[in-house]
DSSP file (Angstrom, degrees, kcal/mol; ACC not computed):
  #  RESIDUE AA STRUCTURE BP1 BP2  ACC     N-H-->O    O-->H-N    N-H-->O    O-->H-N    TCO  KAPPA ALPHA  PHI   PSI    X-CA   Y-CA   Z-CA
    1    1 A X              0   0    0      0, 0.0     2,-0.3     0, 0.0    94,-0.2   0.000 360.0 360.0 360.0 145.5   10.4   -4.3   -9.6
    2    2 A X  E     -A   94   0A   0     92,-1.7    92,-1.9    90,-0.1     2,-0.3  -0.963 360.0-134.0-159.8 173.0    7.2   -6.3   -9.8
    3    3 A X  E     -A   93   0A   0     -2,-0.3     2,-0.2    90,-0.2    90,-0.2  -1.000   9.8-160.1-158.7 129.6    3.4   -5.7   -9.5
    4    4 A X  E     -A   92   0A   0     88,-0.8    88,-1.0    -2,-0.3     2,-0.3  -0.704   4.5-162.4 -78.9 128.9    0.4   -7.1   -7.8
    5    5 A X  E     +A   91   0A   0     -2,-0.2     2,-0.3    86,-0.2    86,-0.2  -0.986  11.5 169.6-124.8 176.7   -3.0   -7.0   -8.3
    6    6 A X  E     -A   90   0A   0     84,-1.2    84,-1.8    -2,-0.3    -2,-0.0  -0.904  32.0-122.8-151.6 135.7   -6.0   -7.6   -6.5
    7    7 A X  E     -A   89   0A   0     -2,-0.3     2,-0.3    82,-0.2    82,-0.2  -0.327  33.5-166.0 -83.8 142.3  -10.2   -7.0   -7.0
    8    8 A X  E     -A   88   0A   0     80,-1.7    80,-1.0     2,-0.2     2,-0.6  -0.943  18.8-138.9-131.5 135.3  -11.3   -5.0   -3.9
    9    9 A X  S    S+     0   0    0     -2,-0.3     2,-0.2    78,-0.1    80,-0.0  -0.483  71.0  74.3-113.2  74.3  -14.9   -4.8   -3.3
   10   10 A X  S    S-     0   0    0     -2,-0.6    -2,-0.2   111,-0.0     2,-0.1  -0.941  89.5 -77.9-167.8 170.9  -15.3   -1.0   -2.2
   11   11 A X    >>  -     0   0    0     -2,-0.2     3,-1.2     1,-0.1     4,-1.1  -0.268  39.0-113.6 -81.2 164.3  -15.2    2.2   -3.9
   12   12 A X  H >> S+     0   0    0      1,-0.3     4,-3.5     2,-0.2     3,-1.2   0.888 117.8  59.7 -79.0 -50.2  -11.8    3.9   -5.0
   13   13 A X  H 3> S+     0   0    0      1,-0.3     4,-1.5     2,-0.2    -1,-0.3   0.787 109.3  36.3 -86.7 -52.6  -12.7    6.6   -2.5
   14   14 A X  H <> S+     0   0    0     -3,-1.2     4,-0.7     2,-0.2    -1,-0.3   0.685 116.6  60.1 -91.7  -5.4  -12.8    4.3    0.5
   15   15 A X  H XX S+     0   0    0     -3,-1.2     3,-0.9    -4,-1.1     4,-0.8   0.920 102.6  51.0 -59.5 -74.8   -9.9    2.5   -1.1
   16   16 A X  H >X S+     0   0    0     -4,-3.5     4,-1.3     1,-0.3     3,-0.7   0.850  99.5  60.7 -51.2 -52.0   -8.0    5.4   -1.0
   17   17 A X  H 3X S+     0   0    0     -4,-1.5     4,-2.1    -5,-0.3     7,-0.6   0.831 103.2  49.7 -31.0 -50.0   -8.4    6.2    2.5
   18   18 A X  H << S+     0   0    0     -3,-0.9    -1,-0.2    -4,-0.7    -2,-0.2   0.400 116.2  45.6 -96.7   8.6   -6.9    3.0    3.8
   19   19 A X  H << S+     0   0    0     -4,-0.8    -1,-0.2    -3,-0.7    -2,-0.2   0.621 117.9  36.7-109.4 -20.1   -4.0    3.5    1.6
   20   20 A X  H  < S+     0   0    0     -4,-1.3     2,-0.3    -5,-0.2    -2,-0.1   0.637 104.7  65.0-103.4 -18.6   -3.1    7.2    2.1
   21   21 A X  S  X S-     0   0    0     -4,-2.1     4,-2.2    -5,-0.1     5,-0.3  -0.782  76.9-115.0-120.6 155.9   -3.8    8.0    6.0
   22   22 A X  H  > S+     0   0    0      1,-0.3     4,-2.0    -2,-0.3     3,-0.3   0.861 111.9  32.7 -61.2 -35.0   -2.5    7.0    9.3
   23   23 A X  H  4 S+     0   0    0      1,-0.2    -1,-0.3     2,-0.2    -5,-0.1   0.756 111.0  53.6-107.8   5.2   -5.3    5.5   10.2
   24   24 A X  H  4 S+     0   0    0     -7,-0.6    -1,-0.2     2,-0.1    -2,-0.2   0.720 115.6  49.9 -72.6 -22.7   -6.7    4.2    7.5
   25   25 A X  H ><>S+     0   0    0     -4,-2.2     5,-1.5    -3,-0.3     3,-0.6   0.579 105.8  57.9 -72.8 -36.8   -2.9    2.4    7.1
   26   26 A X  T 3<5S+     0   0    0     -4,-2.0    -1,-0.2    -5,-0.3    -2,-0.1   0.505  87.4  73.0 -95.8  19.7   -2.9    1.3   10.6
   27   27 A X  T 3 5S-     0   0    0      1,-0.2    -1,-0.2    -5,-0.1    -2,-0.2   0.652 123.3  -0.3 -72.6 -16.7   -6.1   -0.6    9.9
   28   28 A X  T < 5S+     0   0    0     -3,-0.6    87,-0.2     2,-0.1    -1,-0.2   0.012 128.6  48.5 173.7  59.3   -3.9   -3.4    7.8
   29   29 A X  T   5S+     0   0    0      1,-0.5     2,-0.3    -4,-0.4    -3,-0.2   0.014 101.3   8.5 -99.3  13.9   -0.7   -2.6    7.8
   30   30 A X      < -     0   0    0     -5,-1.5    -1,-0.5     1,-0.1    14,-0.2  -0.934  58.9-113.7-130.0 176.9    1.0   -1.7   10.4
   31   31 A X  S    S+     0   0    0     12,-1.4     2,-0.3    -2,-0.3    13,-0.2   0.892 102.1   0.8   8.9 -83.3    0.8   -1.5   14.3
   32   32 A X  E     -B   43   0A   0     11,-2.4    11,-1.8    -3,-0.1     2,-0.3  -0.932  66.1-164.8-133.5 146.0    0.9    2.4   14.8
   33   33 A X  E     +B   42   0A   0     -2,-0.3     2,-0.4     9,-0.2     9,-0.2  -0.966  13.4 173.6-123.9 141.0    1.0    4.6   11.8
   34   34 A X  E     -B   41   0A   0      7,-2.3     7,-3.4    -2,-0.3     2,-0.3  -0.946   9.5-171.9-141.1 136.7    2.1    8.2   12.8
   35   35 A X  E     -B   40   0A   0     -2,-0.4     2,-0.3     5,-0.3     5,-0.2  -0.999  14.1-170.1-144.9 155.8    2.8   11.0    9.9
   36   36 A X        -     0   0    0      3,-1.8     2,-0.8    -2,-0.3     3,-0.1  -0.928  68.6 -42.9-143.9 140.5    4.1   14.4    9.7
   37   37 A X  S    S-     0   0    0     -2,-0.3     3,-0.0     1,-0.2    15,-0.0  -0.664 122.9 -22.5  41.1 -86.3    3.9   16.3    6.7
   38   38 A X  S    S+     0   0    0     -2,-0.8    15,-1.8     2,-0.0     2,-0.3  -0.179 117.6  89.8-103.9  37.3    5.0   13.7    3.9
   39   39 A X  E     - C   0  52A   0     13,-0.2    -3,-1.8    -3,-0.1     2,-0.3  -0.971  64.2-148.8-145.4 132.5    6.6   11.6    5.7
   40   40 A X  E     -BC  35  51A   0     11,-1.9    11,-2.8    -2,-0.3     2,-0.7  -0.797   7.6-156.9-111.4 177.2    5.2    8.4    7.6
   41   41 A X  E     +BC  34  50A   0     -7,-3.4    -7,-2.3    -2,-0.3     2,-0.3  -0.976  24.5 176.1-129.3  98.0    6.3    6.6   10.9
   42   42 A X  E     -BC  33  49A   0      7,-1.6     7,-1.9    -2,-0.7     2,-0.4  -0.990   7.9-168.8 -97.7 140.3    5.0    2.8   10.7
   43   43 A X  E     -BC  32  48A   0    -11,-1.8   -11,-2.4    -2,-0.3   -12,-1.4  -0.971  17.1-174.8-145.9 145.6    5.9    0.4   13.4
   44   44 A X  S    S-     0   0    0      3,-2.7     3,-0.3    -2,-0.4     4,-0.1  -0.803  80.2 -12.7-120.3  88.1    5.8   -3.1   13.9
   45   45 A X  S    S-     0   0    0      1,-0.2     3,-0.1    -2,-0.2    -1,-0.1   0.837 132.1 -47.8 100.9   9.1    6.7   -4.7   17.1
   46   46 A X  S    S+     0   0    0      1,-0.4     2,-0.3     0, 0.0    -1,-0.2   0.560 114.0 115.2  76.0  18.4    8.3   -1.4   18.5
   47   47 A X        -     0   0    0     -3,-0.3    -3,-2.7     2,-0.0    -1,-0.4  -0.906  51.9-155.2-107.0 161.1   10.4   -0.8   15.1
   48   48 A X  E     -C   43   0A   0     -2,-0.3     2,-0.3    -5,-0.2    -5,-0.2  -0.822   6.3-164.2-138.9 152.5    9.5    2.2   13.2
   49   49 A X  E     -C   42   0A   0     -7,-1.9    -7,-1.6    -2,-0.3     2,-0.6  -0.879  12.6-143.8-132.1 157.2   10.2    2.5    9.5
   50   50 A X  E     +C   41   0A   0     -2,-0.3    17,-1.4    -9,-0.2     2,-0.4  -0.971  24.2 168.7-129.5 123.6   10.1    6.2    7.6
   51   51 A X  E     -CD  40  66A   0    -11,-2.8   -11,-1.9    -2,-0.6     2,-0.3  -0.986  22.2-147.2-127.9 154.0    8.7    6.2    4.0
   52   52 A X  E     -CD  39  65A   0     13,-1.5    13,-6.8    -2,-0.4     2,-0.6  -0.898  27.7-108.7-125.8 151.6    7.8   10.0    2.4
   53   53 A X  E     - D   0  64A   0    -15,-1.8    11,-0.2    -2,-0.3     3,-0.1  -0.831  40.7-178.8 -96.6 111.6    4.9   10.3    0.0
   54   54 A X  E     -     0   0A   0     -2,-0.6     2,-0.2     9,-0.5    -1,-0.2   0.843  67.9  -5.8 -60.6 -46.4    6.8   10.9   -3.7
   55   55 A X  E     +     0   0A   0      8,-0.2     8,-3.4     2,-0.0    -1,-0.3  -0.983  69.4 175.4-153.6 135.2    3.9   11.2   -5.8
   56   56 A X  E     - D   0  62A   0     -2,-0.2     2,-0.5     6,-0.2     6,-0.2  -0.993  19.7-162.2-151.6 178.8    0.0   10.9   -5.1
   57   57 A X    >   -     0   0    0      4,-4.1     3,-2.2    -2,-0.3     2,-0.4  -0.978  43.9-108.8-131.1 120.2   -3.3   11.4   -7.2
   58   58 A X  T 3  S-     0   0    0     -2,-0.5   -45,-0.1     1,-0.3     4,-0.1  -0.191 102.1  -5.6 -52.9 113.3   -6.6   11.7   -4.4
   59   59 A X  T 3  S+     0   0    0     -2,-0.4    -1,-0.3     2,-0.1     3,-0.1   0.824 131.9  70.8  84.2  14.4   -8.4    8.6   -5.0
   60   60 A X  S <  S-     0   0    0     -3,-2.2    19,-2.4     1,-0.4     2,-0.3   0.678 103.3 -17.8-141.6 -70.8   -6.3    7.4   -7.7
   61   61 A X  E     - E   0  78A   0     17,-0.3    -4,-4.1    -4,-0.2    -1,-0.4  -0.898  43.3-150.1-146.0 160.5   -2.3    6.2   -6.6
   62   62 A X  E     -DE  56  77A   0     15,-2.4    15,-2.5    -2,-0.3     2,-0.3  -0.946   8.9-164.9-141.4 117.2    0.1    6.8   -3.6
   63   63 A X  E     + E   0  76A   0     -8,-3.4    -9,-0.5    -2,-0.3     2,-0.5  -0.744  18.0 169.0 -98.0 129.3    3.4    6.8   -4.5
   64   64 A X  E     -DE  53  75A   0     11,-0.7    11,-3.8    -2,-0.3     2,-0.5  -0.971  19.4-147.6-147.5 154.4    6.0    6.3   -0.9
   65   65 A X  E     -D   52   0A   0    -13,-6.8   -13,-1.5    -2,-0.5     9,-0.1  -0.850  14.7-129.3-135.4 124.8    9.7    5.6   -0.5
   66   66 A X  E     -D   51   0A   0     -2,-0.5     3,-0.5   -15,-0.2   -15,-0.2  -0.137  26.5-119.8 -43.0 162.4   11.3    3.7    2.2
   67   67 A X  S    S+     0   0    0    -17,-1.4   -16,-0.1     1,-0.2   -15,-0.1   0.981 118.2  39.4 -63.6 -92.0   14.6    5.8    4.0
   68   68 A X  S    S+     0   0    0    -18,-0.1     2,-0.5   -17,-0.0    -1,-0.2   0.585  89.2  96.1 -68.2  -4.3   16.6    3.1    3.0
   69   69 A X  S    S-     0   0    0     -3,-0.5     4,-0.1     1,-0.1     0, 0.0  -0.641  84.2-108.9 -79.4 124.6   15.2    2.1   -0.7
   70   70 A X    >   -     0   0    0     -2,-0.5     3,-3.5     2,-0.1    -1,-0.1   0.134  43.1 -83.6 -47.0 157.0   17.8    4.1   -3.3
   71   71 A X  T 3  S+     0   0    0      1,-0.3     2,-0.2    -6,-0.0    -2,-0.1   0.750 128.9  49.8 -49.1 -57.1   16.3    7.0   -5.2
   72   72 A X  T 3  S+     0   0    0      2,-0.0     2,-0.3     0, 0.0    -1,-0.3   0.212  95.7  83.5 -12.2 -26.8   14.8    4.8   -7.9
   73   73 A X    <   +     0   0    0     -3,-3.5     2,-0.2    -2,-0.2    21,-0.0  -0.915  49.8 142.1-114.8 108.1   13.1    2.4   -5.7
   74   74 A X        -     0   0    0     -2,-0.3     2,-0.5    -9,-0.1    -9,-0.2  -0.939  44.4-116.8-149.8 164.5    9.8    3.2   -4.2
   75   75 A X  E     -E   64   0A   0    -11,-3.8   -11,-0.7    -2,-0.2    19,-0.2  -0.946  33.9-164.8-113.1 129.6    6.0    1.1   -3.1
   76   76 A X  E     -E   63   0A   0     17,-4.8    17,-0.5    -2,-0.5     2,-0.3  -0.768  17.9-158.1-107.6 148.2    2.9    2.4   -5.0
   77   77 A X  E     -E   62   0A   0    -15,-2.5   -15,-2.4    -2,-0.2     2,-0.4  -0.994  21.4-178.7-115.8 123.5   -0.4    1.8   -4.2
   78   78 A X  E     -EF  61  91A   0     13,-1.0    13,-2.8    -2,-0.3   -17,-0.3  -0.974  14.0-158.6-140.9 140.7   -2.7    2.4   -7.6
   79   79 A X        +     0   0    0    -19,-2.4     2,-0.2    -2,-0.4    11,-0.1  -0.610  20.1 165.3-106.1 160.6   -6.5    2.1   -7.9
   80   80 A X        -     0   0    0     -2,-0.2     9,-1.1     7,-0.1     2,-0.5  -0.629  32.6-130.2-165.8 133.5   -7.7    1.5  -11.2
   81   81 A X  B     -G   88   0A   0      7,-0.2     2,-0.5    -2,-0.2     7,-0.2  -0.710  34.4-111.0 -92.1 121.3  -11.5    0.2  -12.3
   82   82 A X     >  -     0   0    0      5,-2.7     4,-1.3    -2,-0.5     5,-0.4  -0.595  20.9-137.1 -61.8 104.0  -11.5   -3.0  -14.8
   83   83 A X  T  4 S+     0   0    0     -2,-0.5    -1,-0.1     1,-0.3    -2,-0.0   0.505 102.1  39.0 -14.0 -42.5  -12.9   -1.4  -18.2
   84   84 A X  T  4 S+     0   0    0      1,-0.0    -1,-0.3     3,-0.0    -2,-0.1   0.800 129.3  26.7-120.7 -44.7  -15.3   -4.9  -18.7
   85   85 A X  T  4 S-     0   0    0     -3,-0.3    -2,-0.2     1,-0.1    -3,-0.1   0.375  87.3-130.3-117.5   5.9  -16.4   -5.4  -14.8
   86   86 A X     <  +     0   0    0     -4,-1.3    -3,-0.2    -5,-0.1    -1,-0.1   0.642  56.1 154.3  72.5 -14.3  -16.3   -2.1  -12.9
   87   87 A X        -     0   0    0     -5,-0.4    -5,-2.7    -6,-0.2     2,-0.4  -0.009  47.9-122.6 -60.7 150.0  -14.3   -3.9  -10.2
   88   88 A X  E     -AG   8  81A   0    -80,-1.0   -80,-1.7    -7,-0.2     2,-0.3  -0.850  30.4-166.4 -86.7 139.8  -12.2   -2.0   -8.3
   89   89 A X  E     -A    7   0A   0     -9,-1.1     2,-0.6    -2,-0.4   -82,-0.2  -0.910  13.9-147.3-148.0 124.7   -9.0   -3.2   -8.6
   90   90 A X  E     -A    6   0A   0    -84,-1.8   -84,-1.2    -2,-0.3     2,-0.6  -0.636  16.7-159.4-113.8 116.4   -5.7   -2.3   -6.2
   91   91 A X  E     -AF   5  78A   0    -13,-2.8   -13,-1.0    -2,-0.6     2,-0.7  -0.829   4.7-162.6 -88.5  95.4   -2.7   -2.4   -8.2
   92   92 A X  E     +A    4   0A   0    -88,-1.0   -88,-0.8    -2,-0.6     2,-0.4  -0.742  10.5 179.2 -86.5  89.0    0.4   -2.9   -6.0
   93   93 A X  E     +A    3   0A   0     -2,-0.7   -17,-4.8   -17,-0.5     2,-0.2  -0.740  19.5 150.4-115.3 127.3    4.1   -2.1   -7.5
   94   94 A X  E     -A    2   0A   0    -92,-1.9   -92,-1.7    -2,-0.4     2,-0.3  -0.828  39.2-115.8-145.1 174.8    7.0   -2.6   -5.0
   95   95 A X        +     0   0    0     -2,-0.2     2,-0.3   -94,-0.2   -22,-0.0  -0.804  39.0 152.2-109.2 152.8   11.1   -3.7   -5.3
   96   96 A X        -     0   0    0     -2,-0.3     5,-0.2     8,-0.0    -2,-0.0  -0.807  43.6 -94.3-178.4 136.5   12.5   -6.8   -4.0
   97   97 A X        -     0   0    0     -2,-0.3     4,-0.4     1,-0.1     0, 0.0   0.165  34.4-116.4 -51.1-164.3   15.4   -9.1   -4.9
   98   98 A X  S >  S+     0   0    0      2,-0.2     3,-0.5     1,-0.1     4,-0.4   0.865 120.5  53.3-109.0 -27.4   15.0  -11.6   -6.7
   99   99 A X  T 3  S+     0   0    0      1,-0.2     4,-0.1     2,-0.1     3,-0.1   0.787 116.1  54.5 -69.9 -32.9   15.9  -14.3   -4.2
  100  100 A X  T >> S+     0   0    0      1,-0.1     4,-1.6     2,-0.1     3,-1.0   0.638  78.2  98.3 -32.6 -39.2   12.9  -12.1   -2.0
  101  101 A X  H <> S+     0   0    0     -3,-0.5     4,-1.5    -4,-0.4     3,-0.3   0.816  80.2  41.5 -45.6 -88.1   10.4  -12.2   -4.4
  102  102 A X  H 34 S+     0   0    0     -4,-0.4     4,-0.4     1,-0.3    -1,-0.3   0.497 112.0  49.4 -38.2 -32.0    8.4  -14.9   -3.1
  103  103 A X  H <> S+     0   0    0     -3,-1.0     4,-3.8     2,-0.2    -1,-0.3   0.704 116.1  48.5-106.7 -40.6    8.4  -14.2    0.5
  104  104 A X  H  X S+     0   0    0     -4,-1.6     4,-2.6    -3,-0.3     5,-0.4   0.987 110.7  54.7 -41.3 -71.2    7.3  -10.0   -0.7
  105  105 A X  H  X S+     0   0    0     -4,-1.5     4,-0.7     1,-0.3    -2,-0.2   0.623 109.1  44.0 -36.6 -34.4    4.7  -11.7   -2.8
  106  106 A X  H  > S+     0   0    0     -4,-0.4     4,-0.7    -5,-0.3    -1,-0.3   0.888 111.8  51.8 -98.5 -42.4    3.3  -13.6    0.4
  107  107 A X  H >X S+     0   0    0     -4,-3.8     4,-3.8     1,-0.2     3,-3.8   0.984 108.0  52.7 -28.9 -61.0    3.4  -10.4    2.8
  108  108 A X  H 3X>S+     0   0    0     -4,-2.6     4,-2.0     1,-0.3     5,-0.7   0.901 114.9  42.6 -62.5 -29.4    1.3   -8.3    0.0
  109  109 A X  H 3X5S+     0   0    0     -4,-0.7     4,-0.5    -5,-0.4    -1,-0.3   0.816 116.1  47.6 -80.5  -5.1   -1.4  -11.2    0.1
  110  110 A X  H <X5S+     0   0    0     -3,-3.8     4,-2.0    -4,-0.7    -2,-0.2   0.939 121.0  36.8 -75.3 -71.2   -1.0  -11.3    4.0
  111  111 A X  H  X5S+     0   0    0     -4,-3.8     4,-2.7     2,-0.3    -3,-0.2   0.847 117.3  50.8 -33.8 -68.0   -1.4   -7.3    4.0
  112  112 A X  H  X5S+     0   0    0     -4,-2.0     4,-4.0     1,-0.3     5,-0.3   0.925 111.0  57.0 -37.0 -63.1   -4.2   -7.4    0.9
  113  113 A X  H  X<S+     0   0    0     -5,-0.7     4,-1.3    -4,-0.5    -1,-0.3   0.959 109.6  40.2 -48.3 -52.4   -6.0  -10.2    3.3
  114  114 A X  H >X S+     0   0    0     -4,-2.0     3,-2.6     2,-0.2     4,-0.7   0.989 107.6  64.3 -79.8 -67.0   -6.3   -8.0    6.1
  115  115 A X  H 3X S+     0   0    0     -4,-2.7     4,-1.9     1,-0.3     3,-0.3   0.727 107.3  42.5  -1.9 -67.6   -7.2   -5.1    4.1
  116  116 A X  H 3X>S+     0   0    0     -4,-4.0     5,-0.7     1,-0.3     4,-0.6   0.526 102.4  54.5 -90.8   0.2  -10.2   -6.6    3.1
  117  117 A X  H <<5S+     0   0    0     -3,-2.6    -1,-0.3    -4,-1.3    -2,-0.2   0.345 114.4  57.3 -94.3   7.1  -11.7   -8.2    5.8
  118  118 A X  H  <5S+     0   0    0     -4,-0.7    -2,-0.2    -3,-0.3    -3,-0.2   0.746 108.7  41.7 -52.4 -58.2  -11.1   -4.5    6.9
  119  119 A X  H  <5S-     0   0    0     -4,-1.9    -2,-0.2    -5,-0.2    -3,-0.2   0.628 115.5-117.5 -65.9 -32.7  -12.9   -3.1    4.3
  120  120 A X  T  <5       0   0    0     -4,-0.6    -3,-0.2  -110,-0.0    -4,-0.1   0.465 360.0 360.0  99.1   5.4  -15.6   -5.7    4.6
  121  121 A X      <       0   0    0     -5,-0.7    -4,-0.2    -6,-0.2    -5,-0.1   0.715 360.0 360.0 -93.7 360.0  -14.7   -6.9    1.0
């Protein structure tokens, strides 16, 4: 397990959006995002991946777990505002081997990058 963060410059609320809905999710990370009930359909390239939403708090974290990641294993998306600068700041906690790491760590800044020129931040 390991965790990301990054300062977003927009409000937890608009935050939230592009982290919990299909189409705020297919704005920066995927292709197509398609959901029904807790569970979403992202595809890249004409492969589709299934994650269900585990746990979430509106405007606060999104909890999801891939079909293949073991029960234990899941990717959260977590807002949290820095106590001394007000920033918003989008907290990202995901699994990856360890020989992975690096090559996770450069998606989420790929992903994050697109995010925010999305967002306009």
């Amino acid at each position: 397990m390991y965790s990301l963060e990054f300062p977003v410059r927009c409000s937890p609320v608009i935050l939230y959006e592009f982290l919990s809905t299909p189409v705020g999710l297919q704005e920066w990370f995927a292709d197509k995002v398609d959901q029904r009930d807790h569970t979403f359909y992202f595809s890249w390239n004409g492969s589709v991946d299934t994650a269900d939403v585990v746990e979430a708090s509106e405007n606060e974290y999104i909890k999801y777990r891939w079909d293949y990641y073991g029960d234990d294993e899941f990717f959260e998306f977590r807002i949290e505002q820095s106590p001394i600068t007000n920033e918003t700041i989008l907290k990202i906690t995901d699994f990856a081997d360890k020989i992975d790491l690096k090559d996770q760590e450069r998606l989420w800044n790929s992903q994050v990058s697109d995010l925010k020129h999305r967002i306009g931040s």
